[in-house]
DSSP file (Angstrom, degrees, kcal/mol; ACC not computed):
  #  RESIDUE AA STRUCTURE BP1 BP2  ACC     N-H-->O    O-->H-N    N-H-->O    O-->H-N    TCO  KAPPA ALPHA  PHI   PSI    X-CA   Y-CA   Z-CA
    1    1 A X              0   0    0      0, 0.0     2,-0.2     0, 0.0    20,-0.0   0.000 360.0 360.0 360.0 142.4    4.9   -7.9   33.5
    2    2 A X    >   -     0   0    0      1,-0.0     3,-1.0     4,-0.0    50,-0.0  -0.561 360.0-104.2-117.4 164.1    6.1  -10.2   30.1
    3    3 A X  G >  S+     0   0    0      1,-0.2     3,-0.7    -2,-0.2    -1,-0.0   0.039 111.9  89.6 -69.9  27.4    4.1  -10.1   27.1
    4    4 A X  G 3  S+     0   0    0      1,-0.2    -1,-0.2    17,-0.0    17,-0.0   0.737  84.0  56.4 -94.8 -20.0    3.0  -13.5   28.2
    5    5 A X  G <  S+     0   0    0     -3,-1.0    17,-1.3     2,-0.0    -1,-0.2  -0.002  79.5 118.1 -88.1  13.4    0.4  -11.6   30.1
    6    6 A X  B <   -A   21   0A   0     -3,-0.7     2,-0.3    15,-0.2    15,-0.2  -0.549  40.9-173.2 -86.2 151.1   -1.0   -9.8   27.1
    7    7 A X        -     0   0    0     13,-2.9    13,-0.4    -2,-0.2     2,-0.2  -0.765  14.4-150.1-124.0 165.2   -4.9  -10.4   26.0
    8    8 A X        -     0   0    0     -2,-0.3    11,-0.2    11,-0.2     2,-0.2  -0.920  20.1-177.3-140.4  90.4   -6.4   -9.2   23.1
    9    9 A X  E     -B   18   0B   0      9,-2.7     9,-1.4    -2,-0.2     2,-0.6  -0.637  27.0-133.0-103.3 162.2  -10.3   -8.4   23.5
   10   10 A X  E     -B   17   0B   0      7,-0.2     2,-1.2    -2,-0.2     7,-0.3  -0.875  15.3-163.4-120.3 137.0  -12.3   -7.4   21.0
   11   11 A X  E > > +B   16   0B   0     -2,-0.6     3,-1.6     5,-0.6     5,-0.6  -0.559  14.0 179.8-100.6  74.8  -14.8   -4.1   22.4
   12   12 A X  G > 5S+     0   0    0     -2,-1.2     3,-1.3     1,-0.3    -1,-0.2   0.885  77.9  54.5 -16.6 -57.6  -17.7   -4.0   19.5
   13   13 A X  G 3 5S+     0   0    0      1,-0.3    -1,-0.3     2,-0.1    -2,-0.1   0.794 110.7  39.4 -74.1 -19.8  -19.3   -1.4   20.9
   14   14 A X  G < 5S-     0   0    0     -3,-1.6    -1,-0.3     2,-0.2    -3,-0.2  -0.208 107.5-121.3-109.1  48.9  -16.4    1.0   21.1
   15   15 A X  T < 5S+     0   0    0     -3,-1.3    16,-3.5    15,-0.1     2,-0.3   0.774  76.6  96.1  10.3  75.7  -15.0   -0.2   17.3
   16   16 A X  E   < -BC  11  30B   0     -5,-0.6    -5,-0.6    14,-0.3     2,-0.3  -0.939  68.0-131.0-168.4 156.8  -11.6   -1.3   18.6
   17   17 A X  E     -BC  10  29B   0     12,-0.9    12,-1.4    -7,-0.3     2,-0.3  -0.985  25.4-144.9 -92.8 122.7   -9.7   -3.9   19.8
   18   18 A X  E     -BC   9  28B   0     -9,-1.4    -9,-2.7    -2,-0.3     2,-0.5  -0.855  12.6-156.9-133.4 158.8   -7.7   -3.9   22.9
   19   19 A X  E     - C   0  27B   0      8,-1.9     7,-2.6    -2,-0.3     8,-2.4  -0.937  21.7-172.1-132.8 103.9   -4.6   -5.2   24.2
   20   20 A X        -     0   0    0     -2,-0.5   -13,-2.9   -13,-0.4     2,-0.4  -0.821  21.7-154.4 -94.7 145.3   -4.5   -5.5   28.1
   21   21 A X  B >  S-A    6   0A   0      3,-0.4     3,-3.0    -2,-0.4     2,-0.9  -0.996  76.5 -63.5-107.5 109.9   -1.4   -6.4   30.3
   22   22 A X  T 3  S-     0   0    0    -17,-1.3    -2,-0.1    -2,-0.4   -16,-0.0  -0.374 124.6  -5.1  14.2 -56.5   -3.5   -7.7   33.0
   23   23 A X  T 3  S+     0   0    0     -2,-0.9    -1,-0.3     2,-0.1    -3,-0.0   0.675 119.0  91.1-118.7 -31.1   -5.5   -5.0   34.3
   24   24 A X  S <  S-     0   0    0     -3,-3.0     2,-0.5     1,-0.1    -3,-0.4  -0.215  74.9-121.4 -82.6 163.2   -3.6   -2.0   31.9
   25   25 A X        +     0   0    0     -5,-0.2    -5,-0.2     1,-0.1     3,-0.1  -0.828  36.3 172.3 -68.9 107.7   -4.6   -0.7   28.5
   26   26 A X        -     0   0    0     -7,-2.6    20,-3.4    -2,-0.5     2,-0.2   0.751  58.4 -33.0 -88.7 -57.3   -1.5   -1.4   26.4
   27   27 A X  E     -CD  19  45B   0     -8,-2.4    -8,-1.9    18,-0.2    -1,-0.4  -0.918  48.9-146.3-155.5 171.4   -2.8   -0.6   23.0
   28   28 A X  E     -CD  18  44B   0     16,-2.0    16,-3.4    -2,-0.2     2,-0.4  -0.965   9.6-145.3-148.4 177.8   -5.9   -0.7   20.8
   29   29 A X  E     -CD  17  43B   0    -12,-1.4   -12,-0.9    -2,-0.4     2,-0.6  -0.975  31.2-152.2-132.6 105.3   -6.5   -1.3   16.8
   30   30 A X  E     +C   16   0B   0     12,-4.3    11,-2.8    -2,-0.4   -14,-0.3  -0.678  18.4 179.5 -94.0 161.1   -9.2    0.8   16.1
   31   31 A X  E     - D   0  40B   0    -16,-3.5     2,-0.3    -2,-0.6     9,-0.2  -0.858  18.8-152.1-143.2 155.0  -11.7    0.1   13.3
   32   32 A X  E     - D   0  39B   0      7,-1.1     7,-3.9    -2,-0.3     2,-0.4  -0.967  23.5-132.7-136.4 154.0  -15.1    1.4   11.4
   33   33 A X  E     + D   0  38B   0     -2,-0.3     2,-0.3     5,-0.3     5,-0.2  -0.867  27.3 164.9-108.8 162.3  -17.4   -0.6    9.7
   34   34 A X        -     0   0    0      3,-2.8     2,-0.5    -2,-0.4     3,-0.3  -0.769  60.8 -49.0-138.4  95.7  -19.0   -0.4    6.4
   35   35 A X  S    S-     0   0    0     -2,-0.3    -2,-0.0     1,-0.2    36,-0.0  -0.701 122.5 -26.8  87.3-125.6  -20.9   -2.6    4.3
   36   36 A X  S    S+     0   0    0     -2,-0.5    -1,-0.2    35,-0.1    -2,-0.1   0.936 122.1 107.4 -84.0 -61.6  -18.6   -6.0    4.1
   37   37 A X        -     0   0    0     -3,-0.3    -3,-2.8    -4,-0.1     2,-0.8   0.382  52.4-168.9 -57.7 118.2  -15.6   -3.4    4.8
   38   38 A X  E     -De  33  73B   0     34,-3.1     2,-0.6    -5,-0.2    36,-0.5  -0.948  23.2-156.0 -83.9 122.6  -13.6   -3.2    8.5
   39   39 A X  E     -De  32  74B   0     -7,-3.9    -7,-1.1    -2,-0.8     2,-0.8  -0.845   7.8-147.6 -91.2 115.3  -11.5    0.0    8.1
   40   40 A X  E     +De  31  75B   0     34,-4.2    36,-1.0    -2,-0.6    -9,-0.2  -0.621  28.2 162.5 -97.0 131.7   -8.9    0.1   10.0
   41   41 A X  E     +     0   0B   0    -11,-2.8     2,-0.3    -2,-0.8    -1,-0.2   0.979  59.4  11.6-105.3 -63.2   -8.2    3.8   11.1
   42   42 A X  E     -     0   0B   0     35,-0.1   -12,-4.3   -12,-0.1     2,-0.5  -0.920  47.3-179.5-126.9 124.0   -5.6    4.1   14.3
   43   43 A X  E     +D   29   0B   0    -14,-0.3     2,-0.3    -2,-0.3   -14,-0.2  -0.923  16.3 162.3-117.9 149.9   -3.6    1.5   15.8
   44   44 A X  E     -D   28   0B   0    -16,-3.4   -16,-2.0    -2,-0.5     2,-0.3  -0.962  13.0-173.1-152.7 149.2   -1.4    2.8   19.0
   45   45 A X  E     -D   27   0B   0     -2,-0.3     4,-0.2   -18,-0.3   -18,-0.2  -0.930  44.7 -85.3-139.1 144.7    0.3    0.8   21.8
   46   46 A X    >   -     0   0    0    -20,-3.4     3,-2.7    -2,-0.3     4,-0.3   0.363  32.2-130.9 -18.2 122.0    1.9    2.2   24.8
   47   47 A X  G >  S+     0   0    0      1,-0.2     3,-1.2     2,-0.1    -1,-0.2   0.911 100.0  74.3 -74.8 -10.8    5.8    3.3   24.1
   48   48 A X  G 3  S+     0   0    0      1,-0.2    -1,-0.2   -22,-0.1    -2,-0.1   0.428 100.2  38.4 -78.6  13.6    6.7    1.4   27.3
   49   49 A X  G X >S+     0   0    0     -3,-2.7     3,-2.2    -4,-0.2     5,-0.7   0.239  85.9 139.5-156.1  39.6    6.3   -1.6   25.8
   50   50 A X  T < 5S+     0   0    0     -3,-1.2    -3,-0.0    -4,-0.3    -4,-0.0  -0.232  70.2  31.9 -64.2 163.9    7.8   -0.8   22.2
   51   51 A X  T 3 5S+     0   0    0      1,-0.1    -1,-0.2     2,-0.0    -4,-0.0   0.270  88.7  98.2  90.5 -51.1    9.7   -3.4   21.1
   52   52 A X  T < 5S-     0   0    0     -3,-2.2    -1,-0.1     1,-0.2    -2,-0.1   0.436  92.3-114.4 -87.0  35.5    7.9   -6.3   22.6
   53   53 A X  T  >5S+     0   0    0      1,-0.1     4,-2.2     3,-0.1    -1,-0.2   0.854  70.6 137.2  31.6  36.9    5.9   -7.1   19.5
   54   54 A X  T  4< +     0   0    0     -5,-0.7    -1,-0.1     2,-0.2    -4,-0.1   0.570  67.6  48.4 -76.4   7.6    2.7   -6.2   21.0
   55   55 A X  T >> S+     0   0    0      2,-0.2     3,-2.6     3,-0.1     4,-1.0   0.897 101.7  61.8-104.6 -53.9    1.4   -4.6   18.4
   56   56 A X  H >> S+     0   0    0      1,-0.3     4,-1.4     2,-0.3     3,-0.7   0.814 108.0  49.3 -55.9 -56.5    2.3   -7.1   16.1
   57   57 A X  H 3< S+     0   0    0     -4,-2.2    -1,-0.3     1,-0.3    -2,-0.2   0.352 102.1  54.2-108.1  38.3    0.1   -9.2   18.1
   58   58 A X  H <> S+     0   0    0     -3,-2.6     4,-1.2     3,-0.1    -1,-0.3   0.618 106.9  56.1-106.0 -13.9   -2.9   -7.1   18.4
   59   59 A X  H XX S+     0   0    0     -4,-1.0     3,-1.8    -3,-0.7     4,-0.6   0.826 111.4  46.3 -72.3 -87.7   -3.1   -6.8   14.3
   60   60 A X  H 3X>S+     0   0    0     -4,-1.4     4,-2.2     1,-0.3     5,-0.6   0.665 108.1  46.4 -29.6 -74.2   -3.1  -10.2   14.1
   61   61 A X  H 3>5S+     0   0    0     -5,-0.2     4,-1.8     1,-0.2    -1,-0.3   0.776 115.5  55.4 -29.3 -45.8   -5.6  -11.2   16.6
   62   62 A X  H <X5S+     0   0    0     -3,-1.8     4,-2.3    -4,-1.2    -1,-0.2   0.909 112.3  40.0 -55.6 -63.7   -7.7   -8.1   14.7
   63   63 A X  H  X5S+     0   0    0     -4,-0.6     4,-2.0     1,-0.2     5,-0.3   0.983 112.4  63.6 -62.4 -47.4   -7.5   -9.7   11.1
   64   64 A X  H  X5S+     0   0    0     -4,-2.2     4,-0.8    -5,-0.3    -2,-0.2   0.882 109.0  32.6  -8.0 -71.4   -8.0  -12.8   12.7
   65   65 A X  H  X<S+     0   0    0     -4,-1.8     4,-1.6    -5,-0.6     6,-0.3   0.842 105.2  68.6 -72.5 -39.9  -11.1  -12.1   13.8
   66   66 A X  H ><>S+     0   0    0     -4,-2.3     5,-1.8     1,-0.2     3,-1.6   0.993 105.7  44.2 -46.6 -61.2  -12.3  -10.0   11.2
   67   67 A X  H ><5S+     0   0    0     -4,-2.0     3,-0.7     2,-0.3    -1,-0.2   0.650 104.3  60.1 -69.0 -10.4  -12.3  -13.0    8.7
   68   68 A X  H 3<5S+     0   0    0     -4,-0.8    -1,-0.3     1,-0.3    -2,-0.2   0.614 105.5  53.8 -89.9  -3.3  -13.8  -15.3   11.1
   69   69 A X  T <<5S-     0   0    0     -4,-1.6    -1,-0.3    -3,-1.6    -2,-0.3   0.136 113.9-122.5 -73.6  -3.4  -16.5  -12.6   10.9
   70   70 A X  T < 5 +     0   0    0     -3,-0.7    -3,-0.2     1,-0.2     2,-0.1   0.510  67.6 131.6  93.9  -4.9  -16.6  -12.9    7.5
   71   71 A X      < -     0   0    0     -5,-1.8     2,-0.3    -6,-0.3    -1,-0.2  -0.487  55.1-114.8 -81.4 151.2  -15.8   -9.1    6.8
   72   72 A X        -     0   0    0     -2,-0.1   -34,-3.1    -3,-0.1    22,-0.2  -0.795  26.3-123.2-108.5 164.7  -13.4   -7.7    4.6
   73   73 A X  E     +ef  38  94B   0     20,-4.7    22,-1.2    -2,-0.3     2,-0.2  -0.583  21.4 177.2 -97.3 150.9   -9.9   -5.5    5.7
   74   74 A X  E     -e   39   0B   0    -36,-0.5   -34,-4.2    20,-0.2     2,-0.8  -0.733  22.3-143.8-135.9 144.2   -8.8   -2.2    4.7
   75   75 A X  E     +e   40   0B   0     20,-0.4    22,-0.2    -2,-0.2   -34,-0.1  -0.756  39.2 147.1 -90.3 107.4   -6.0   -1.0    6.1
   76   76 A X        +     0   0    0    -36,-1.0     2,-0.2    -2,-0.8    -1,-0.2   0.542  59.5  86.5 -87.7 -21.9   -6.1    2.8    6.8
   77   77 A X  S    S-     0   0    0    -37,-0.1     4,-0.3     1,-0.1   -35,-0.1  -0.408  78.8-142.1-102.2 150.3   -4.0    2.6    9.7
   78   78 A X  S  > S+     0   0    0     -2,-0.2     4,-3.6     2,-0.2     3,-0.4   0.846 105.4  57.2 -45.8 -59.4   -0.1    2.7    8.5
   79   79 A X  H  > S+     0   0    0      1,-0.3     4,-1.3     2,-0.2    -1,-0.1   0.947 110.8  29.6 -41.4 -85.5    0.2    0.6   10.8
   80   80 A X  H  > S+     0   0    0      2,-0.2     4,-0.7     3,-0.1    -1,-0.3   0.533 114.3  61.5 -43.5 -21.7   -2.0   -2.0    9.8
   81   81 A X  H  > S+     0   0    0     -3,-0.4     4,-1.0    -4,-0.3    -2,-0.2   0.906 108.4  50.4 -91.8 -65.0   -1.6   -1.3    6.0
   82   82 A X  H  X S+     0   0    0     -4,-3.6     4,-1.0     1,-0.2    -2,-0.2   0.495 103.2  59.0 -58.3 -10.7    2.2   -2.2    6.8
   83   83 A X  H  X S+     0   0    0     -4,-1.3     4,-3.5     2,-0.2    -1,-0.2   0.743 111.7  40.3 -56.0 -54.9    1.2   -5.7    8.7
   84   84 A X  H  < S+     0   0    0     -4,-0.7    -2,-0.2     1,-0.2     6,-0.2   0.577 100.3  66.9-111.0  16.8   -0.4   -7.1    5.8
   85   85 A X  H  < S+     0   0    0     -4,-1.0    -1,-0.2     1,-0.0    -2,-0.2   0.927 119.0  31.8 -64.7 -58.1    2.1   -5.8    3.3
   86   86 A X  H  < S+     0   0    0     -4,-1.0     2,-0.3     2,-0.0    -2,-0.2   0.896 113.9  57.0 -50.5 -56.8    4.3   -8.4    5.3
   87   87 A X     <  -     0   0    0     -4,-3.5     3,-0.2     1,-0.1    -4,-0.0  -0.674  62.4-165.4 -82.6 140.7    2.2  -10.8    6.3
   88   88 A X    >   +     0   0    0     -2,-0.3     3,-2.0     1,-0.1     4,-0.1   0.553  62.9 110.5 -99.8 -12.5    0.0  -12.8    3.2
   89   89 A X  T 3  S+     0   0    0      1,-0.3     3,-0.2     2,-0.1    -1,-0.1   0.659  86.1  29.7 -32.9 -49.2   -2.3  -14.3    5.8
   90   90 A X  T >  S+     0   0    0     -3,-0.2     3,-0.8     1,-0.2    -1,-0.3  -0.020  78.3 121.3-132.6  33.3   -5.3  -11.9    4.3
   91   91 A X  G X  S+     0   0    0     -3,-2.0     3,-1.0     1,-0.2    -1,-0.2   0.719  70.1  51.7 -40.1 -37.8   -4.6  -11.4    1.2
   92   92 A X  G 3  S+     0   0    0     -3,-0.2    -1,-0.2     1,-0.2    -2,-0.1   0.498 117.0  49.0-104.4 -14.2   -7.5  -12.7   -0.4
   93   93 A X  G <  S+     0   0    0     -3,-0.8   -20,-4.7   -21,-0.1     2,-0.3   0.135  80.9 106.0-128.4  24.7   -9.4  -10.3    2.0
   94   94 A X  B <   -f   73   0B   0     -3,-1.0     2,-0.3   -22,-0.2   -20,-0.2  -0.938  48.5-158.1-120.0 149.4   -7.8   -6.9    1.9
   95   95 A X        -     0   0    0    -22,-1.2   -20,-0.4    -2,-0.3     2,-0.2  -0.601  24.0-130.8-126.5 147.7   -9.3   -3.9    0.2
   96   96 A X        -     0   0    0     -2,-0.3     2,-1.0   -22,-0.1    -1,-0.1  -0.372  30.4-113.7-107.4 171.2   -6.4   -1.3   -0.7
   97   97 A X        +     0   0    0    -22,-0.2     2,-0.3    -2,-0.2   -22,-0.0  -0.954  52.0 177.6 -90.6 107.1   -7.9    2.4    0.8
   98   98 A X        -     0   0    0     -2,-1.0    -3,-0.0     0, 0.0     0, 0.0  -0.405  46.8-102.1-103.9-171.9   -8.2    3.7   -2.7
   99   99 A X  S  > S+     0   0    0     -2,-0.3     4,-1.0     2,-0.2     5,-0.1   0.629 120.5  51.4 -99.1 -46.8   -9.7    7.3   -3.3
  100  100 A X  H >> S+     0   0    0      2,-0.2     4,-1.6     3,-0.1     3,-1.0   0.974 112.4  48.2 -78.5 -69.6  -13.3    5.7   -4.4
  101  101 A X  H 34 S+     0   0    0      1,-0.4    -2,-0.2     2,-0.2    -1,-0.1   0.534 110.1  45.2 -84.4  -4.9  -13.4    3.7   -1.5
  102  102 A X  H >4 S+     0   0    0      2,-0.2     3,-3.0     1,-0.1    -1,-0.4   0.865 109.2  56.3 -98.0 -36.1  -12.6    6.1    1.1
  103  103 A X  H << S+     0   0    0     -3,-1.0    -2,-0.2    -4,-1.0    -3,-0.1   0.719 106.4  57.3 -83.3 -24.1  -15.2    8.8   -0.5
  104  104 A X  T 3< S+     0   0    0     -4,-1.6    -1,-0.4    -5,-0.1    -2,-0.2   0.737  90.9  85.7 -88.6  -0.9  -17.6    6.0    0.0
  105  105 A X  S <  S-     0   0    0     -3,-3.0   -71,-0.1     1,-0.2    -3,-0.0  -0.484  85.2 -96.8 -86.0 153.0  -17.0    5.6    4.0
  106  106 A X              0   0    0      1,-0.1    -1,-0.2    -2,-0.1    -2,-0.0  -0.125 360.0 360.0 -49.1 164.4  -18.9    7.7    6.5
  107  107 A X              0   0    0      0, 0.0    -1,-0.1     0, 0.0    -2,-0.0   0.348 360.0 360.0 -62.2 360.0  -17.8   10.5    8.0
């Protein structure tokens, strides 16, 4: 199976995004929201398919979507946090985790 076969859905009701190769579970981006704010908490993909930039393109698809929702990002996740150090894409729409902003998230 190639990453050519990857999808990227996103599950609302379980606050995640998930990255099938075809029928499998690869990886997910998981999120809470708050307010305006997505928080992005745990991102994971499979270690059998390290390497193939899948991860890479389940962030994306995730910020992607987020701003076409109209929401704004912080990145909680390492993972995520380190995506949009690189990429400038969502600059204008990422929220740093500070100390105040986390104290304000649910539990």
């Amino acid at each position: 199976m190639s990453d050519d076969d990857a999808e990227v859905r996103h599950e609302p009701e379980h606050d995640r995004y998930t990255l099938f190769l075809g029928d499998e579970t690869a990886g997910v981006a998981q999120y809470q929201e708050h307010g305006d704010w997505r928080v992005f908490t745990h991102t994971v993909v499979d270690d059998r398919y390290e390497g193939m930039g899948l991860g890479s393109r389940l962030v994306r698809y995730a910020l992607d979507d987020t701003k076409a929702a109209g929401r704004r990002i912080v990145p909680r996740c390492p993972f995520v946090r380190a995506y949009v150090e690189k990429h400038h894409d969502w600059d204008d729409l990422v929220d740093q985790p500070t100390k105040a902003l986390l104290a304000s998230l649910p539990d």
